[in-house]
N, C-alpha and C positions, 0 to 999 in steps of 0.2 A: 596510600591512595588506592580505591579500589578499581577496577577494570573498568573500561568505558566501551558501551556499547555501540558502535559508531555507524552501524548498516545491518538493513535485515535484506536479504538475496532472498526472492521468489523466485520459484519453476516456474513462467511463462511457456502458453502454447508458442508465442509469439513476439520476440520482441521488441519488433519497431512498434505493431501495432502498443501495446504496451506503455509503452514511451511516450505514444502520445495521447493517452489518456491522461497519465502522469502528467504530463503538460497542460493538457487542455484543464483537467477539474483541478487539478492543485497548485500550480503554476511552474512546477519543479522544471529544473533546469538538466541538459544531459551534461555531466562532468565528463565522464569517461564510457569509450564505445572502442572494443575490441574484440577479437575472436580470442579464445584461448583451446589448449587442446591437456583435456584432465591426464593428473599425474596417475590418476586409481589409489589413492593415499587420503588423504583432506576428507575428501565429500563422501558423504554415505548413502551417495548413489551412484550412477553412470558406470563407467569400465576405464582403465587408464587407454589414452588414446582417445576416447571420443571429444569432438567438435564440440563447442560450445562457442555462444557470444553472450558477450555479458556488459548491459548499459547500465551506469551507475548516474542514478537521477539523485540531483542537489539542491536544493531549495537554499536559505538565505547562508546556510551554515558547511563548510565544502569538509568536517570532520563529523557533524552528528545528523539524526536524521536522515540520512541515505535510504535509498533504496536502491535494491541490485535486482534486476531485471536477468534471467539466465534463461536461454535456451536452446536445446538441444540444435547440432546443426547435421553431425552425422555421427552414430547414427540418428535419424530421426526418431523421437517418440512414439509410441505409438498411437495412435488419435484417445486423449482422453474422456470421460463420460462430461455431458457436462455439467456446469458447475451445481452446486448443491445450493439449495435457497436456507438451508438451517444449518447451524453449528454445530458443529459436535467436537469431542478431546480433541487435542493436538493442533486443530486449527488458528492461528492469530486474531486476536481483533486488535485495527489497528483506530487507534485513538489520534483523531487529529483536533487542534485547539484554532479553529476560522476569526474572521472576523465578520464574516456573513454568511451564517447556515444556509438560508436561504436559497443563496446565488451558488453557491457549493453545490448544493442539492440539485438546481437548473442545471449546471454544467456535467453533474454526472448524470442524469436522464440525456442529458442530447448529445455525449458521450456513446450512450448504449449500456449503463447502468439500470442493475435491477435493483430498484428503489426498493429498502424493507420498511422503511421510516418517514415519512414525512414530516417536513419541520413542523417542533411542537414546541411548546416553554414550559420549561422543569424547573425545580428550585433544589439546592445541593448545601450541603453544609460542607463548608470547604478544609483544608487539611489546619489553617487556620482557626478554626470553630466560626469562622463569621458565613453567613448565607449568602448564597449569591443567587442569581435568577437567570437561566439560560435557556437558549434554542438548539437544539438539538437535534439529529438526523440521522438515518442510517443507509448506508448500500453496501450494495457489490463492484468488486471492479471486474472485467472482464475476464478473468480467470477466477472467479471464485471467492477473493479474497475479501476481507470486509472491513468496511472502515465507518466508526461511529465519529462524526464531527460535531463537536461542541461549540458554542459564541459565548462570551459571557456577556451581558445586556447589562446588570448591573449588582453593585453591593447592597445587600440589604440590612 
């Protein structure tokens, strides 16, 4: 059986703020919310000893899907640049599957997402070979990271 991927952990400026983006555009849930203090071993960043909190958001599934929310508490980081409006290596895109592009797409503008997409309808040929016809959309969340939301509307 191969490895399962179960959480991806973001560097957040922030994060309560954070969390409740999480909330508000996607509907996730906080599973777990604690401080921890690094070993300087694991992570390939920080120092052993520095502060961290780390909020782990859950949607329907409390093993896949995750997202881990980290940020620095002491020391503090130092103020990052902010975020980049284009992609480049190494960055994530995070693919999420809606059931209304749409209303996704409202909730991260009044959020304070920087919209790169506007919902539009695409057609895909699916891993299936059958086509399928969908809405589509893209943003930022508030630290930078980016997330393309797909709907499938229907089989063709």
């Amino acid at each position: 059986m191969p490895d399962m991927i179960k959480r991806t952990t973001l560097m957040v400026r922030d994060a309560e703020r954070a969390a409740n983006w999480y909330t508000e555009v996607f509907g996730l849930r906080r599973w777990m919310d604690t401080p921890f203090t690094l070993s300087g071993r694991q992570l390939a960043t920080g120092e052993r000893g520095d502060q961290t909190r780390l909020i782990i958001m859950a949607g329907e599934h409390d093993s896949l899907g995750m997202i881990g929310l980290l940020e620095w508490l002491v020391p503090r980081r130092a103020p990052e640049p902010a975020p980049s409006a284009r992609l480049e290596f190494g960055m994530p895109i995070f693919v999420v599957s809606g059931d209304d592009a749409n209303a996704t797409c409202e909730r991260a503008r009044a959020a304070g997402s920087q919209i790169h997409c506007e919902p539009y309808c695409w057609t895909v040929t699916g891993a299936d070979g059958r086509d399928k016809e969908m809405i589509g959309t893209s943003f930022f969340d508030l630290d930078g990271y980016f997330f393309e939301v797909n709907q499938v509307v229907r089989y063709l």
